[in-house]
KEVO-850067 format. One record per residue (C-alpha): residue number from 1; x, y, z. Coordinates in nm, 2 decimals. Layout:
REM residues N
<node><n>NUM</n><xx>X</xx><yy>Y</yy><zz>Z</zz></node>
...
***
This chain:
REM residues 275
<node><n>1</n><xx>3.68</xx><yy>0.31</yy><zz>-1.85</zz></node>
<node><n>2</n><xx>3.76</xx><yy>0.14</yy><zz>-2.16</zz></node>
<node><n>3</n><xx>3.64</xx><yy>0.46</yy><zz>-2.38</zz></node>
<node><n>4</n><xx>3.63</xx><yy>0.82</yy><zz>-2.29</zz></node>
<node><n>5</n><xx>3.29</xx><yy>0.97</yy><zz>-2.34</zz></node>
<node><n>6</n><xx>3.15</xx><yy>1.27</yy><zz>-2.24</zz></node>
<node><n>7</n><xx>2.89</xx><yy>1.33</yy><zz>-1.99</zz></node>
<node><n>8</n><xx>3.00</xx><yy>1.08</yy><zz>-1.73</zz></node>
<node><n>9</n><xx>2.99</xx><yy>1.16</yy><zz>-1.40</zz></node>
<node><n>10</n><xx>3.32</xx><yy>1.14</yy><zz>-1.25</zz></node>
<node><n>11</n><xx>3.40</xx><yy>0.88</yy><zz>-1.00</zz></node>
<node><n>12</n><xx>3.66</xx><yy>0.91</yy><zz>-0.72</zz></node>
<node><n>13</n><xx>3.97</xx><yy>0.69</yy><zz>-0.71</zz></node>
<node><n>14</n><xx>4.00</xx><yy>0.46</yy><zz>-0.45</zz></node>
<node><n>15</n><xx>4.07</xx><yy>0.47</yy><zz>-0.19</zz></node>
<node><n>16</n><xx>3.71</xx><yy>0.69</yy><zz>-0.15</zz></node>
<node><n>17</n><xx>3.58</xx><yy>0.86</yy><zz>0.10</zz></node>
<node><n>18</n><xx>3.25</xx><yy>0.94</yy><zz>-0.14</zz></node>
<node><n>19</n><xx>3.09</xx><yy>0.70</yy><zz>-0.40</zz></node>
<node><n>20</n><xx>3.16</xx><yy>0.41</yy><zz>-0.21</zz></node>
<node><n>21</n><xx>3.03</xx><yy>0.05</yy><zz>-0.26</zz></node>
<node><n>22</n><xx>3.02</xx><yy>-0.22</yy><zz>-0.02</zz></node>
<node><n>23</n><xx>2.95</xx><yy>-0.61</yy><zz>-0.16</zz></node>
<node><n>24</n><xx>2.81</xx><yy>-0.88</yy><zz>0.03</zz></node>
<node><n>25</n><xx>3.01</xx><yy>-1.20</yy><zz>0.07</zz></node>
<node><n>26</n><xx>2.75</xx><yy>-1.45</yy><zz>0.21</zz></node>
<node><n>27</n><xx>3.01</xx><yy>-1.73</yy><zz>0.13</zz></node>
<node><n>28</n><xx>3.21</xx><yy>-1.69</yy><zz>-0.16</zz></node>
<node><n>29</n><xx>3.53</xx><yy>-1.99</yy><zz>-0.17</zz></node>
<node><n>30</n><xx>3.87</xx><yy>-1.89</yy><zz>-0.30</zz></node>
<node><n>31</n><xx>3.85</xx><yy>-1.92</yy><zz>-0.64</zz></node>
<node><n>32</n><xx>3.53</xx><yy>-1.74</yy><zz>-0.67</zz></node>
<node><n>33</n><xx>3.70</xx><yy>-1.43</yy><zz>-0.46</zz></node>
<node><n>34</n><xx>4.03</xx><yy>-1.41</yy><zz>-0.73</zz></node>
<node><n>35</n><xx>3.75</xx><yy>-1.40</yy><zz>-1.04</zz></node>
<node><n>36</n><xx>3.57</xx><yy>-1.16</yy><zz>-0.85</zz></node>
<node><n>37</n><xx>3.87</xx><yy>-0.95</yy><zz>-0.81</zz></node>
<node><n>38</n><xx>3.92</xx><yy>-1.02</yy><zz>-1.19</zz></node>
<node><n>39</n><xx>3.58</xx><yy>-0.85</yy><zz>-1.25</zz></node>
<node><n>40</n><xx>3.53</xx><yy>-0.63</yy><zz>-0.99</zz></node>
<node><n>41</n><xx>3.78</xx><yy>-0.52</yy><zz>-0.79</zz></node>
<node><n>42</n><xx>3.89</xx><yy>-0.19</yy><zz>-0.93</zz></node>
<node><n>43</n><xx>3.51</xx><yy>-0.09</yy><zz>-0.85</zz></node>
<node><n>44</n><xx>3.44</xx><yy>-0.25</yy><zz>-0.48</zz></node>
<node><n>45</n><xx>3.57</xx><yy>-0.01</yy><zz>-0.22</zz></node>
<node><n>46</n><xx>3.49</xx><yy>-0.25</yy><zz>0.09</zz></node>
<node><n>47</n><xx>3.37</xx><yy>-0.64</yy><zz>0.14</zz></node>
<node><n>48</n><xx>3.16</xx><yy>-0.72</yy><zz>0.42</zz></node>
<node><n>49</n><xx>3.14</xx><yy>-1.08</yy><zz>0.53</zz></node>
<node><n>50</n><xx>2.73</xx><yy>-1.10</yy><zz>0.60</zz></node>
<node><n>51</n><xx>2.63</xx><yy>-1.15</yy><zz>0.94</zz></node>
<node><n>52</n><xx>2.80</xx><yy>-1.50</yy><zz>1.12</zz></node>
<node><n>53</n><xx>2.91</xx><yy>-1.63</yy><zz>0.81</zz></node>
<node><n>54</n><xx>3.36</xx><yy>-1.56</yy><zz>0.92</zz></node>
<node><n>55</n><xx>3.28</xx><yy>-1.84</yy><zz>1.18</zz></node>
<node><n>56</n><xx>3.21</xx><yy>-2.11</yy><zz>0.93</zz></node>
<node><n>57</n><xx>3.38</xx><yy>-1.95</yy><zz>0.66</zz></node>
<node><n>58</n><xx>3.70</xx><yy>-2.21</yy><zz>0.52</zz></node>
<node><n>59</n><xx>4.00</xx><yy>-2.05</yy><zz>0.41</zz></node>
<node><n>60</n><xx>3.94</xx><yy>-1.76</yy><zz>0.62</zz></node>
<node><n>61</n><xx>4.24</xx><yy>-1.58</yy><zz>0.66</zz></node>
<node><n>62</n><xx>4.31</xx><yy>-1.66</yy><zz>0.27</zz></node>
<node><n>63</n><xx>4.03</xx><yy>-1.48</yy><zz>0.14</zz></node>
<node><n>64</n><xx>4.03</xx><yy>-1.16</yy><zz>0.36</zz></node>
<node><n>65</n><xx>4.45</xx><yy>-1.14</yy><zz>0.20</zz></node>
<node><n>66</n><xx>4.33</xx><yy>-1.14</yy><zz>-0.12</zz></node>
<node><n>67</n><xx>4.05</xx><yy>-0.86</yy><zz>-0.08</zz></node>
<node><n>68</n><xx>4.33</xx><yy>-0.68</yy><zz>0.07</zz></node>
<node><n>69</n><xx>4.61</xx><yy>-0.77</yy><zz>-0.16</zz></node>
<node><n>70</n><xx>4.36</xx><yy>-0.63</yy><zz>-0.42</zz></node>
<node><n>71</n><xx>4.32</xx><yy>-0.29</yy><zz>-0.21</zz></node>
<node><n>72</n><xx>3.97</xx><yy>-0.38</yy><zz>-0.05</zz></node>
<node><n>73</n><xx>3.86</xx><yy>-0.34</yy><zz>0.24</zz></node>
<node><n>74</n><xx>3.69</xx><yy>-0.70</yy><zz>0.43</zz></node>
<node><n>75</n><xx>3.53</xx><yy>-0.66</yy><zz>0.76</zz></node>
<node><n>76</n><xx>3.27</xx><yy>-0.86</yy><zz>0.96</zz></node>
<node><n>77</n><xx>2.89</xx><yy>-0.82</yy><zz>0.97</zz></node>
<node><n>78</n><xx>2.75</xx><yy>-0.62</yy><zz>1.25</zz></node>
<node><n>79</n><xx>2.52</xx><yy>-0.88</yy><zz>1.27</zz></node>
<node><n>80</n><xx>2.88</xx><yy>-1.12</yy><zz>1.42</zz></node>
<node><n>81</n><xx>2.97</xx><yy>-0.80</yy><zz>1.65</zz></node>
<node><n>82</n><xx>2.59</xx><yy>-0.86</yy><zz>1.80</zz></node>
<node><n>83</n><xx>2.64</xx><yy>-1.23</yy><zz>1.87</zz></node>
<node><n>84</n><xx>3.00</xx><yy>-1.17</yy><zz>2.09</zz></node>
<node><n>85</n><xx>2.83</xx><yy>-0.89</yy><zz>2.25</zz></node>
<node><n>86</n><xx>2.54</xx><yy>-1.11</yy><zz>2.39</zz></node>
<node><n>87</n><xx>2.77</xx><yy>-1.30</yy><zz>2.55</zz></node>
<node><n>88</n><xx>2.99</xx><yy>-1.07</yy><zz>2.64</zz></node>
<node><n>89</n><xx>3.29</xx><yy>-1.13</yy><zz>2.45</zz></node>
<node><n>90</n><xx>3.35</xx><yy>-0.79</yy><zz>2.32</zz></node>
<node><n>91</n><xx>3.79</xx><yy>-0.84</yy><zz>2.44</zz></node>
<node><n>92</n><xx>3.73</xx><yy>-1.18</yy><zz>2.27</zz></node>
<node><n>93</n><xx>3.54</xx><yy>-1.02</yy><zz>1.90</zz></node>
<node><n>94</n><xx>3.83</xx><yy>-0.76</yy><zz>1.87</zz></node>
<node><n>95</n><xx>4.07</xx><yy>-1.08</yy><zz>1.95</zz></node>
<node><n>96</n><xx>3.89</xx><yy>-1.22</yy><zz>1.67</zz></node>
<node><n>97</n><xx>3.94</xx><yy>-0.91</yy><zz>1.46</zz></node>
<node><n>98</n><xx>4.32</xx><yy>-0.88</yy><zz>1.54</zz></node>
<node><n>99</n><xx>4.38</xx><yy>-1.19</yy><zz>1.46</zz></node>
<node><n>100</n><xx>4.28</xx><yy>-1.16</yy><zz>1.09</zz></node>
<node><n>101</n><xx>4.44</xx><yy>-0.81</yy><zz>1.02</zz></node>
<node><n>102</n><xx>4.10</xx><yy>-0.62</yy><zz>0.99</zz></node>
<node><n>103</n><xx>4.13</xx><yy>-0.23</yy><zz>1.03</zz></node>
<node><n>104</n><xx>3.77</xx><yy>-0.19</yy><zz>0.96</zz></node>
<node><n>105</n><xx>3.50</xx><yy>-0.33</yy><zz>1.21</zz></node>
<node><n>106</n><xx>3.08</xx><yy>-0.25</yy><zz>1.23</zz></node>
<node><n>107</n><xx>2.90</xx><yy>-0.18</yy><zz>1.55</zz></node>
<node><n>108</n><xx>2.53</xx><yy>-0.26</yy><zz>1.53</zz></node>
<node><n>109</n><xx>2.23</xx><yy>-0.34</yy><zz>1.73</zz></node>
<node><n>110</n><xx>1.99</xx><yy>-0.45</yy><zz>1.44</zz></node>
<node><n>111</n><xx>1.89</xx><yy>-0.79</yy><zz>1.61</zz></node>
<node><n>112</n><xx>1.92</xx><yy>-0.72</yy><zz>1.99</zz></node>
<node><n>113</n><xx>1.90</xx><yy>-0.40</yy><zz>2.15</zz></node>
<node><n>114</n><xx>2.19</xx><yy>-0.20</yy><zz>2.28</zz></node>
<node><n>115</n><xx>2.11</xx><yy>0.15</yy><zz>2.51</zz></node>
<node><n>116</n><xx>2.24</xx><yy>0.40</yy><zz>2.29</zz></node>
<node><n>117</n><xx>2.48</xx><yy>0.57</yy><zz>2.50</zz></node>
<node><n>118</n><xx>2.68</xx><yy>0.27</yy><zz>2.60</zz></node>
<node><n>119</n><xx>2.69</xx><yy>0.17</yy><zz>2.19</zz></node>
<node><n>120</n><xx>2.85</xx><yy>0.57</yy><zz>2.12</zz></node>
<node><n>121</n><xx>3.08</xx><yy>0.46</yy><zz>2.41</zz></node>
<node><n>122</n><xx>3.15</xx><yy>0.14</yy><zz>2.23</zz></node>
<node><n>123</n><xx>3.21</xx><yy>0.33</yy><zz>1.90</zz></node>
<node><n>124</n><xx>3.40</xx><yy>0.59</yy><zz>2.06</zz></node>
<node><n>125</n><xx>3.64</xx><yy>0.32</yy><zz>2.19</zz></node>
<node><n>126</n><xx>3.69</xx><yy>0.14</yy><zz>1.89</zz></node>
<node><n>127</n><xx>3.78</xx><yy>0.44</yy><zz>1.69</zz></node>
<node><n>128</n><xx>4.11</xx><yy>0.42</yy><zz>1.88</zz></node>
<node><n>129</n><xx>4.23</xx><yy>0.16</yy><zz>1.70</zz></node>
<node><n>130</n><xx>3.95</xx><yy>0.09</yy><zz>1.39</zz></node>
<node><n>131</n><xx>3.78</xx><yy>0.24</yy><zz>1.15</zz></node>
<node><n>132</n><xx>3.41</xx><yy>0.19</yy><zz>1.25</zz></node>
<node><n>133</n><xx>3.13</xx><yy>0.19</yy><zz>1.08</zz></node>
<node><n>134</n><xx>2.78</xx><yy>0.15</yy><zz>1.26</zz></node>
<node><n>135</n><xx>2.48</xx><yy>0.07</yy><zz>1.17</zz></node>
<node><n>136</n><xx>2.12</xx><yy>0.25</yy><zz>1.28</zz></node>
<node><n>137</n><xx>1.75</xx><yy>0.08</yy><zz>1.20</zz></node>
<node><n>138</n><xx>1.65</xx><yy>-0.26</yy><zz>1.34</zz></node>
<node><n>139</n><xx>1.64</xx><yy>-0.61</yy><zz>1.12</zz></node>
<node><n>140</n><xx>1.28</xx><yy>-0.62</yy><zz>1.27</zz></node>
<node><n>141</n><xx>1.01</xx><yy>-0.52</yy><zz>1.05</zz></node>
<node><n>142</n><xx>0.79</xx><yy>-0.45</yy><zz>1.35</zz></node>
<node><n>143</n><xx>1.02</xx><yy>-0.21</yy><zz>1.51</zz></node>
<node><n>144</n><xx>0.91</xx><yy>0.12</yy><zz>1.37</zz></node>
<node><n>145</n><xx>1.17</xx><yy>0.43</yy><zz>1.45</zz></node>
<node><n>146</n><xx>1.03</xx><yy>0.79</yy><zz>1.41</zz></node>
<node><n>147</n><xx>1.24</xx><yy>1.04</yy><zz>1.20</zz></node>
<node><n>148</n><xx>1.41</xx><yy>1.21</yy><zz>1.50</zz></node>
<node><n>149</n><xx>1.54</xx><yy>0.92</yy><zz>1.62</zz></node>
<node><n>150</n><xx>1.74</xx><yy>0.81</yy><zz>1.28</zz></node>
<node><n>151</n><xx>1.84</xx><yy>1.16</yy><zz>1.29</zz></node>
<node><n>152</n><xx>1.97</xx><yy>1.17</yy><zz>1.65</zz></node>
<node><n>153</n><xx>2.14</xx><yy>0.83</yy><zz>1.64</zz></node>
<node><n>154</n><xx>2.31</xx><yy>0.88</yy><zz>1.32</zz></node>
<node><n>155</n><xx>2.47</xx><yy>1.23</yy><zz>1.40</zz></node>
<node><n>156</n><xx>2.55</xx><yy>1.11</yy><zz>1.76</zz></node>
<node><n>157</n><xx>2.71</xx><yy>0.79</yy><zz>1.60</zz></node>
<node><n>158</n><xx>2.91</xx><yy>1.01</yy><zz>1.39</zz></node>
<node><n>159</n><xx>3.04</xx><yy>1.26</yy><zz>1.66</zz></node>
<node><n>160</n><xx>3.14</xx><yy>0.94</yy><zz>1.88</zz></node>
<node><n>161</n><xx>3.34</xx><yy>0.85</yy><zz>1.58</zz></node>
<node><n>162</n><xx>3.21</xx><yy>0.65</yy><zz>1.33</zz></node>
<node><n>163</n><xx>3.35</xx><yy>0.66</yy><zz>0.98</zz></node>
<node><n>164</n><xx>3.02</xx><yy>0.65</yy><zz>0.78</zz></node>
<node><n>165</n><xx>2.67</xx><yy>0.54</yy><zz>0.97</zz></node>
<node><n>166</n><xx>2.47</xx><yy>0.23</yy><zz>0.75</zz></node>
<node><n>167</n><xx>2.12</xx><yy>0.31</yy><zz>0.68</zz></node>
<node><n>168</n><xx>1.96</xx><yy>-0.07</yy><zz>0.79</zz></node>
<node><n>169</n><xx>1.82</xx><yy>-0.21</yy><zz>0.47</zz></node>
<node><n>170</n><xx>1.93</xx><yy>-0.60</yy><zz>0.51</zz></node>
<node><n>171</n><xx>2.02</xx><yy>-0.83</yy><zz>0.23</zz></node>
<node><n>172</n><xx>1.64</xx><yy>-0.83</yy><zz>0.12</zz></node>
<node><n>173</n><xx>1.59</xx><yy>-0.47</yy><zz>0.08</zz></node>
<node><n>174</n><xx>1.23</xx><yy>-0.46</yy><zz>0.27</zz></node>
<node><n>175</n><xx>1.34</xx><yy>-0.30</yy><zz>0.64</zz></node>
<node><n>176</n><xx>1.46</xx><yy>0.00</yy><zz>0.77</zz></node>
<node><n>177</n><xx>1.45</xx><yy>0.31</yy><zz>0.53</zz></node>
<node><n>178</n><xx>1.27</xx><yy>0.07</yy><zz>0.28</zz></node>
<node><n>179</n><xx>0.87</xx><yy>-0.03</yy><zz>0.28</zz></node>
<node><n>180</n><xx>0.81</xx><yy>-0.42</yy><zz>0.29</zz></node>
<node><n>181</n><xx>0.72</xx><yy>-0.39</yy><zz>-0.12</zz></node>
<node><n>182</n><xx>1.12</xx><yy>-0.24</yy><zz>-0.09</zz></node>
<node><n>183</n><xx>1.00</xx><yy>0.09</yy><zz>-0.20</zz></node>
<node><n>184</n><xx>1.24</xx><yy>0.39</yy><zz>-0.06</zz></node>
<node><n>185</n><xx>1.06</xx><yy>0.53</yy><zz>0.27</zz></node>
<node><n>186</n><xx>1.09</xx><yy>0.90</yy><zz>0.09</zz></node>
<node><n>187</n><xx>0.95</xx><yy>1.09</yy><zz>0.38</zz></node>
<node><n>188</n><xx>1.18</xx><yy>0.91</yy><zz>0.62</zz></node>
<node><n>189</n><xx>1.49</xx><yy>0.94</yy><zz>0.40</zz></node>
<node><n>190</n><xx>1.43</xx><yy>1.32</yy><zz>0.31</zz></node>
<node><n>191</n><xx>1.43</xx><yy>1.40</yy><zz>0.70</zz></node>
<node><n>192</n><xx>1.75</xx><yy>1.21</yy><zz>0.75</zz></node>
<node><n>193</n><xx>1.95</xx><yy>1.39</yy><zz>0.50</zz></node>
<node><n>194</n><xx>1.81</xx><yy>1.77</yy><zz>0.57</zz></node>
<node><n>195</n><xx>2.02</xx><yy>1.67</yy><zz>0.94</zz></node>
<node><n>196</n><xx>2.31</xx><yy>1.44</yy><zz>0.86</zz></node>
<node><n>197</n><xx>2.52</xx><yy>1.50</yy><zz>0.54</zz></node>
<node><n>198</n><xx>2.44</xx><yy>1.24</yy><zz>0.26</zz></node>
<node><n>199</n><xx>2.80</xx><yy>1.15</yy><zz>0.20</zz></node>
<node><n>200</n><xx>2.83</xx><yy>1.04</yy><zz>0.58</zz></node>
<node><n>201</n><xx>2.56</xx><yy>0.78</yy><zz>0.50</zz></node>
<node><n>202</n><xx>2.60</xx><yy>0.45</yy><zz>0.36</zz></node>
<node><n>203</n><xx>2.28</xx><yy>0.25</yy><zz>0.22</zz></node>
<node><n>204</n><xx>2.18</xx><yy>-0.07</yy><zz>0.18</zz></node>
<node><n>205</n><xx>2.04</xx><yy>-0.12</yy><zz>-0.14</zz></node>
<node><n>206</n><xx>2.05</xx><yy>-0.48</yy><zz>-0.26</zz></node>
<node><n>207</n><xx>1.76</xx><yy>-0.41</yy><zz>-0.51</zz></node>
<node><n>208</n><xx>1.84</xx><yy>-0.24</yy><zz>-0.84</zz></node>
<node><n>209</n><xx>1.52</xx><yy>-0.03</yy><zz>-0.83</zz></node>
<node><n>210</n><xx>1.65</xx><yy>0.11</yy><zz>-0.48</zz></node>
<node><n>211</n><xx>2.02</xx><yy>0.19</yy><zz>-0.61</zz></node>
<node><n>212</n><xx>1.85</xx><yy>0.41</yy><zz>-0.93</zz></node>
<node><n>213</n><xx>1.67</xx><yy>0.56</yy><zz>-0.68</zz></node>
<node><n>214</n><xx>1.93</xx><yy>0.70</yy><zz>-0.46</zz></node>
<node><n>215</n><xx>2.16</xx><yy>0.76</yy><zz>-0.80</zz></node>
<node><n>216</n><xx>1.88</xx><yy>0.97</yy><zz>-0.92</zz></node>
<node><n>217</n><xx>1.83</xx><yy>1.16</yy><zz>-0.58</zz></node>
<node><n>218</n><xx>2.22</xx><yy>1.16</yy><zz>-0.50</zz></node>
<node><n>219</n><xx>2.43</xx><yy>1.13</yy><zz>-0.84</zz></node>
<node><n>220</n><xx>2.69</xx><yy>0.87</yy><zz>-0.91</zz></node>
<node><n>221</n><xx>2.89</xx><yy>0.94</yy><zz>-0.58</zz></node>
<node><n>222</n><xx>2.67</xx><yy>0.82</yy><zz>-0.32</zz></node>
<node><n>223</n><xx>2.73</xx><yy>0.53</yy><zz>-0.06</zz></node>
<node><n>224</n><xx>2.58</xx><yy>0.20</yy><zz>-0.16</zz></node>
<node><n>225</n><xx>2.57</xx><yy>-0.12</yy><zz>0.03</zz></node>
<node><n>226</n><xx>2.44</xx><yy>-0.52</yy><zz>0.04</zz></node>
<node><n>227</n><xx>2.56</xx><yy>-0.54</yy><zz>-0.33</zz></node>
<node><n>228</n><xx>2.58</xx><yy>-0.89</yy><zz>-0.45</zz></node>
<node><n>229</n><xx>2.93</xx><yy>-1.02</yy><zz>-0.61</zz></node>
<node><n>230</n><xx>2.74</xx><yy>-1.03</yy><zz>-0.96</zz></node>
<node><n>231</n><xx>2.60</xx><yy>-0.67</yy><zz>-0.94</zz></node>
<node><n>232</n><xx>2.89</xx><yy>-0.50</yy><zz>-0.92</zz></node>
<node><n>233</n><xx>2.94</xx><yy>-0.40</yy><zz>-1.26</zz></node>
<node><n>234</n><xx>2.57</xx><yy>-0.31</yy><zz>-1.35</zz></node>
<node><n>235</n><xx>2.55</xx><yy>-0.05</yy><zz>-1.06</zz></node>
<node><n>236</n><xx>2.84</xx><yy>0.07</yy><zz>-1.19</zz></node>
<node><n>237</n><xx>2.71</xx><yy>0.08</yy><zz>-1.51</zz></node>
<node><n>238</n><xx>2.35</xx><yy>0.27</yy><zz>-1.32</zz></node>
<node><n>239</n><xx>2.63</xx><yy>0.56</yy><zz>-1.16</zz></node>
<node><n>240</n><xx>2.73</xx><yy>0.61</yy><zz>-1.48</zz></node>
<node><n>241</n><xx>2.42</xx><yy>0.66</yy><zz>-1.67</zz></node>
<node><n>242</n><xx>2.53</xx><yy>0.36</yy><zz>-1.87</zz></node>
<node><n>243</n><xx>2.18</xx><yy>0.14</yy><zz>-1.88</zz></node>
<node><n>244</n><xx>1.83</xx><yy>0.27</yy><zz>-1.93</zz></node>
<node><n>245</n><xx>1.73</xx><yy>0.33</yy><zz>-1.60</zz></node>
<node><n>246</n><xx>1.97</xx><yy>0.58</yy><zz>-1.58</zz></node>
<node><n>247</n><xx>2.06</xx><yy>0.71</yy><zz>-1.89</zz></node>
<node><n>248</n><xx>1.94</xx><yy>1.05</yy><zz>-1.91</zz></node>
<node><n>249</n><xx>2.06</xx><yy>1.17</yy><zz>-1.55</zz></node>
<node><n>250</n><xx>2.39</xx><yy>1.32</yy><zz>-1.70</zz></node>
<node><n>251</n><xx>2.35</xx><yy>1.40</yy><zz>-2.02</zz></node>
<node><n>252</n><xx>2.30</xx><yy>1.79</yy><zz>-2.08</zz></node>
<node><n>253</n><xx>1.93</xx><yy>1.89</yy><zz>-2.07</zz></node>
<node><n>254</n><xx>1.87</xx><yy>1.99</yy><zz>-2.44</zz></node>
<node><n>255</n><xx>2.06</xx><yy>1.65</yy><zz>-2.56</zz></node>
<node><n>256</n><xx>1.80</xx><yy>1.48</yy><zz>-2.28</zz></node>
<node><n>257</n><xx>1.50</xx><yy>1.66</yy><zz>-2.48</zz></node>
<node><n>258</n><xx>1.62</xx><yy>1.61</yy><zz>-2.83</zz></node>
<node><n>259</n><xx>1.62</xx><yy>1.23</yy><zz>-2.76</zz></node>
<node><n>260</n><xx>1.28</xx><yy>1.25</yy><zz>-2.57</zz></node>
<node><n>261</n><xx>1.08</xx><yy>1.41</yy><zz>-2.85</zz></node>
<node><n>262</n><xx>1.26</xx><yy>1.18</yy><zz>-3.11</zz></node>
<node><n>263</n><xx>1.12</xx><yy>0.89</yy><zz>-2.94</zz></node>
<node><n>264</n><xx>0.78</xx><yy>1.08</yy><zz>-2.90</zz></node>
<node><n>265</n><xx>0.77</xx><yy>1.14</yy><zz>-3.24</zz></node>
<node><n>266</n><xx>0.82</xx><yy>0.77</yy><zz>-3.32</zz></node>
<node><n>267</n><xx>0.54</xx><yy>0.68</yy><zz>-3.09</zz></node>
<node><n>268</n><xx>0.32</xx><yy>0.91</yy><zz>-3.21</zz></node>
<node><n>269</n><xx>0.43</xx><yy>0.79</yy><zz>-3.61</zz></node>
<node><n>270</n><xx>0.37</xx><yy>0.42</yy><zz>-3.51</zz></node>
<node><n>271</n><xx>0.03</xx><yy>0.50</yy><zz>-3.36</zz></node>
<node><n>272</n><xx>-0.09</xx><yy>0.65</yy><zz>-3.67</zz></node>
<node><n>273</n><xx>0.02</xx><yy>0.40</yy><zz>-3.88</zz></node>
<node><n>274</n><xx>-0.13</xx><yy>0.14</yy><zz>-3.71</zz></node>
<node><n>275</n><xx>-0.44</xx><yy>0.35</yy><zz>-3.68</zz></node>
***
């Protein structure tokens, strides 16, 4: 903060275990990685490269030693782990993995389907070595998955040893625990958190609407994902009640109604005059 004010949430230092944020790389080069990190590295807690995209990625081992060089976390998208697993080259993807220093790896079954049991044996086996995240909700907008279900994988995910579980919302926002408009799926969310603690959880929200919906339901410390490299610093801004959509979630209630009835009296002063 470049100015002190009160009635801003605090924010954890890094490295967080609460309020973190994960930004999509779908491809950034070099030089757009350092001016990121100019920007936005004292705010990004981990860097996920999206789905295949550390196959064809140039430069590779470059960029993930300046996310980490800049205390960041890289890993590879679950959507990668899926596409050694169906051809089963899991030795070979935590070769991969090795190979480019990664601590932090995703286990996921968004695009194929994994029996549950052997993916907790997976994560449970990872977590040797890794910090694991995995992911629960399919990429498939056709696949529906009742409440329980969320519930159960998420808490048996985290008991096998997963870090944090990733609420499937994809880079567009319109799967998983959103509608297809990308509305939040309130019902479905509301269910998952009376079972699995909120701060275990990390979303995907790529859409602005859907991160001031969880900051208004969670406050500034909750777990948001799929941020582009160029949002970075307006969520911030939305935890810390620094832009419209947000602005009134921290300050004190009489301060929030002052300000309310000031700009209903305006309204009501404009209306008359133009009556």
């Amino acid at each position: 903060m470049n100015y002190k004010l009160p009635f801003v949430p605090d924010r954890s230092p890094k490295p967080r275990e609460k309020g973190v944020t994960m930004m999509m790389d779908k491809g950034l080069s070099l030089r757009e990685v350092e001016d990121f990190i100019q920007a936005s590295g004292n705010l990004t807690d981990l860097v996920k490269l999206g789905f295949g995209t550390a196959l064809v990625t140039n430069d590779l081992e470059e960029k993930i030693k300046l996310y980490r060089e800049a205390g960041i976390r890289p890993y590879f998208g679950g959507t990668l782990f899926e596409v050694f697993y169906a051809r089963n080259k899991q030795k070979d993807y935590l070769k991969f993995i090795d190979k480019y220093g990664l601590d932090l790896l995703e286990v996921s079954d968004g695009s194929i389907i994994i029996n549950h049991d052997e993916k907790c044996e997976l994560i449970n086996k990872f977590s040797k070595n890794y910090t694991v995240l995995s992911e629960v909700g399919s990429k498939d907008s056709g696949i529906l998955i009742s409440p329980g279900k969320w519930i159960k994988m998420m808490s048996t995910e985290l008991e096998a040893g997963s870090w944090k579980v990733i609420a499937e919302g994809r880079e567009s926002g319109n799967v998983g625990v959103f509608r297809p408009n990308g509305s939040a799926h309130t019902i479905l969310i509301n269910r998952i958190i009376s079972k699995v603690a909120p701060e275990k959880i990390l979303w995907e929200a790529p859409q602005k609407n859907q991160q001031v919906w969880f900051i208004k339901l969670f406050g500034a410390e909750v777990n948001l994902g799929n941020i582009a490299p160029n949002e970075m610093i307006p969520l911030e801004c939305l935890r810390l009640g620094l832009r419209g959509d947000t602005f009134f979630e921290f300050l004190p209630d009489d301060y929030a109604a002052r300000l309310k009835q000031v700009n209903s009296d305006e309204d009501e002063l404009e209306e008359e005059q133009e009556g």
